[in-house]
C-alpha positions, 0 to 999 in steps of 0.5 A: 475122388481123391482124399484130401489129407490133413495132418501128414507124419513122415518118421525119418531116421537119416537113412536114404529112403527115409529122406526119399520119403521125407520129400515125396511127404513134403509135396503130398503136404503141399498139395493138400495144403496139409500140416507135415510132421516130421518126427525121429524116434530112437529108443534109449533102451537100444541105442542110448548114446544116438538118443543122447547126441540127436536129443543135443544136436535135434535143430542141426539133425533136421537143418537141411530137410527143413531147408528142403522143405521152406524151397517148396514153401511148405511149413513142418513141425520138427520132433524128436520122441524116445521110445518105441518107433513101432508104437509112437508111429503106429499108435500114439502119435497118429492119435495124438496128432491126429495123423491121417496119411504116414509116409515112410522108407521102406528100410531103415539104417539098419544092415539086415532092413535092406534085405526085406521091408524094414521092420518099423515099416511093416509093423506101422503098415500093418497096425496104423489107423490111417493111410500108410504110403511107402517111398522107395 
């Protein structure tokens, strides 16, 4: 029997596997006749003028993903959250949303992430208390 799930993340960050990602998850979603998080983190300690401008412009950096999204008549939830990816992701918003399935990029934006599985990626795989599919 295949699970069904309920409440979906997807962590997008504007990098192609993340967009990949973010469209597998809108069609798991619809299929499960789940609810679809979409969620960016960016911490302020890191890179505080990306969490400035995404903070300003949050409705604009998610336009053409939501667009995508009501093509395929699935509804999503839009977040910008400031702190720590690994543990927003991982921890606290599979918590507080009651996450059941994470579907993520393998690799981030980062240069060195296209070598090996990103770094968010492998931490969230590793200590998230629900199912965790990556999209190549």
């Amino acid at each position: 029997m295949k699970p069904k799930y309920e409440h979906i993340m997807v962590p997008v960050d504007g990098s192609e596997s993340s967009i990949q990602a973010f469209k597998k998850a809108v069609h798991i979603a619809k299929r499960n006749d789940a609810v679809l998080h979409l969620v960016t983190v960016v911490d302020k300690a890191d890179k505080p003028n990306e969490a400035e401008q995404i903070d300003r412009n949050r409705e604009e950096f998610f336009s053409a993903l939501e667009t995508y999204a009501k093509r395929e008549n699935q509804l999503i939830e839009k977040y910008v959250k400031f702190g720590s990816a690994k543990k927003l992701i991982a921890e606290e918003l599979v918590k507080n949303w009651n996450i059941d399935l994470i579907i993520m990029g393998a690799t981030g934006k980062g240069n060195i992430a296209k070598m090996v599985i990103g770094s968010i990626t492998s931490y969230v795989t590793k200590h998230a208390r629900c199912d965790v599919l990556i999209a190549k």
